[in-house]
C-alpha positions as a Markdown table, in Angstrom:
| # | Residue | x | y | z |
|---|---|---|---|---|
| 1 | Unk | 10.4 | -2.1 | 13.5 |
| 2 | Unk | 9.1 | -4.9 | 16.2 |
| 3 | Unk | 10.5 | -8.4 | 15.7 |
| 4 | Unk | 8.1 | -10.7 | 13.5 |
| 5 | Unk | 5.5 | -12.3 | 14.9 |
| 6 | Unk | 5.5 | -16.4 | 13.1 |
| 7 | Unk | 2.6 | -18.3 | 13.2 |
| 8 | Unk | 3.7 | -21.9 | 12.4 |
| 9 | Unk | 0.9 | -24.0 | 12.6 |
| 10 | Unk | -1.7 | -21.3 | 13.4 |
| 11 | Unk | -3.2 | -20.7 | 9.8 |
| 12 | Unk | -4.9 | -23.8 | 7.6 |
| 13 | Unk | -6.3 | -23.9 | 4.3 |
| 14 | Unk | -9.8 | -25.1 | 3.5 |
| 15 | Unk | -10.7 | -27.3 | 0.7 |
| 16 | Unk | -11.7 | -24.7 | -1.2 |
| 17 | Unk | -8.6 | -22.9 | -0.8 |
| 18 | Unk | -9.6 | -20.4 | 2.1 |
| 19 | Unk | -7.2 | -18.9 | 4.7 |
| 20 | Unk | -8.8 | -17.6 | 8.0 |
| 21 | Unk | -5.9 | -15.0 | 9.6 |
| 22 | Unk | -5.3 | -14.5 | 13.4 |
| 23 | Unk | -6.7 | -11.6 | 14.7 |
| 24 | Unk | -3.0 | -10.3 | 15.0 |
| 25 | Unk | -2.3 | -10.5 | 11.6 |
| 26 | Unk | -5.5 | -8.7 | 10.6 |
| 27 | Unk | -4.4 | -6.3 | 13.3 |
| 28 | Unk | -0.6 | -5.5 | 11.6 |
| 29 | Unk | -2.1 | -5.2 | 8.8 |
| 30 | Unk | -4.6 | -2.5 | 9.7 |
| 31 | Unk | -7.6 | -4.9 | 8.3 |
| 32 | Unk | -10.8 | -5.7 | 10.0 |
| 33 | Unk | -13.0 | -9.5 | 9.1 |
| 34 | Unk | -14.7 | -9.1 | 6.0 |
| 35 | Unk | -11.7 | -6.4 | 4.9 |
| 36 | Unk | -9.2 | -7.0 | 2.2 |
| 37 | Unk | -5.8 | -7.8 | 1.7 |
| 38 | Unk | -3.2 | -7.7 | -0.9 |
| 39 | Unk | -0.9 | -11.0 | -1.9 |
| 40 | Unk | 2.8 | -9.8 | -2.6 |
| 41 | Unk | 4.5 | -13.0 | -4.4 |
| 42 | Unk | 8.1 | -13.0 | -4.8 |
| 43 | Unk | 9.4 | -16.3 | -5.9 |
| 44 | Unk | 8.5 | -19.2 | -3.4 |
| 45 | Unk | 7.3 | -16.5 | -0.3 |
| 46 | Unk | 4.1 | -14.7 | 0.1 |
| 47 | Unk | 3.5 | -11.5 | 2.1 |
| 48 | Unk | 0.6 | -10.3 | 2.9 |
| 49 | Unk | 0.0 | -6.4 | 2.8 |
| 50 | Unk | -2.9 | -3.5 | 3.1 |
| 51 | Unk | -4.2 | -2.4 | -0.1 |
| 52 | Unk | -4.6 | 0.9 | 0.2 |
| 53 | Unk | -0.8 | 1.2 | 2.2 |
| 54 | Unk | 0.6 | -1.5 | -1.0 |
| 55 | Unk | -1.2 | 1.2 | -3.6 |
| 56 | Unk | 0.1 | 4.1 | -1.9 |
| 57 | Unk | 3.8 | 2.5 | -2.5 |
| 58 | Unk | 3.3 | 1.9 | -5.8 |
| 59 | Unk | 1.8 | 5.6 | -6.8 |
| 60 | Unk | 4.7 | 7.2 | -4.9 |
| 61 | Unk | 7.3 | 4.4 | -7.0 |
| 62 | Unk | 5.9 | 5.5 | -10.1 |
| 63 | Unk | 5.8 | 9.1 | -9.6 |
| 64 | Unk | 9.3 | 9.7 | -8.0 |
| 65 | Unk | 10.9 | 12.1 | -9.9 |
| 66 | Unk | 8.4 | 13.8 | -11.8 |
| 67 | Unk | 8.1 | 17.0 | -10.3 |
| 68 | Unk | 11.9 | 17.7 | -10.9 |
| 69 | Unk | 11.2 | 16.6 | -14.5 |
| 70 | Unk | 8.4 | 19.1 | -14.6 |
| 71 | Unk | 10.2 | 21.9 | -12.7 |
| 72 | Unk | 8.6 | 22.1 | -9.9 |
| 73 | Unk | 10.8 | 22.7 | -6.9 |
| 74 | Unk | 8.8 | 24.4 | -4.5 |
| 75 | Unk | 5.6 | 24.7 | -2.4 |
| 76 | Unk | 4.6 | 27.6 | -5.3 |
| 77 | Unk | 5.4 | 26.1 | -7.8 |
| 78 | Unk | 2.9 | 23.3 | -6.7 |
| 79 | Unk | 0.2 | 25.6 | -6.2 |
| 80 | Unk | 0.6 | 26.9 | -9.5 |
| 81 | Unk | 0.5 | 23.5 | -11.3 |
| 82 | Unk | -2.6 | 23.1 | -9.3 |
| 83 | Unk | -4.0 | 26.5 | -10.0 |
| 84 | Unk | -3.4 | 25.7 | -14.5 |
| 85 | Unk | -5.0 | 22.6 | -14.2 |
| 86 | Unk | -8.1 | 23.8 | -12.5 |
| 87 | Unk | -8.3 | 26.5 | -15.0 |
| 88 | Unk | -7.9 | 29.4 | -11.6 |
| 89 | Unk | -5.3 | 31.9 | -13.0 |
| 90 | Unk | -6.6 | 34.5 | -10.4 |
């Protein structure tokens, strides 16, 4: 992991409550202008992450452990799984 990169007094909020982000923050963060990104609070800090990336994380959270509750333990017994649920039981 590279060290952090702080910007101080680089990022200003408009009246309205708009935030413009450096170019290397949109950068880390994978976005483009006119792209999204999520707000992670945790008490008095806010982090700022990709969507899709922060989405990912919490899909793979959520599903840790259920293919070992539903028995499946190998790359076959995936494909099987797969196979019942699209009705194939060639």
């Amino acid at each position: 992991m590279s060290a952090p990169i702080e910007f101080m007094n680089g990022v200003s909020v408009s009246p309205d409550g708009s935030v413009t982000l450096p170019q290397e923050a949109l950068s880390a963060l994978g976005v483009g202008g006119g792209g999204r990104v999520a707000l992670v609070v945790e008490g008095s800090t806010v982090r700022l992450e990709n969507p899709a990336i922060l989405a990912m994380k919490k899909f793979q959270r959520e599903m840790a452990g259920e293919a070992e509750r539903l028995g499946i333990m190998s790359d076959e017994d995936a494909m099987a799984v797969v196979k019942e649920f699209r009705g194939d039981y060639s």
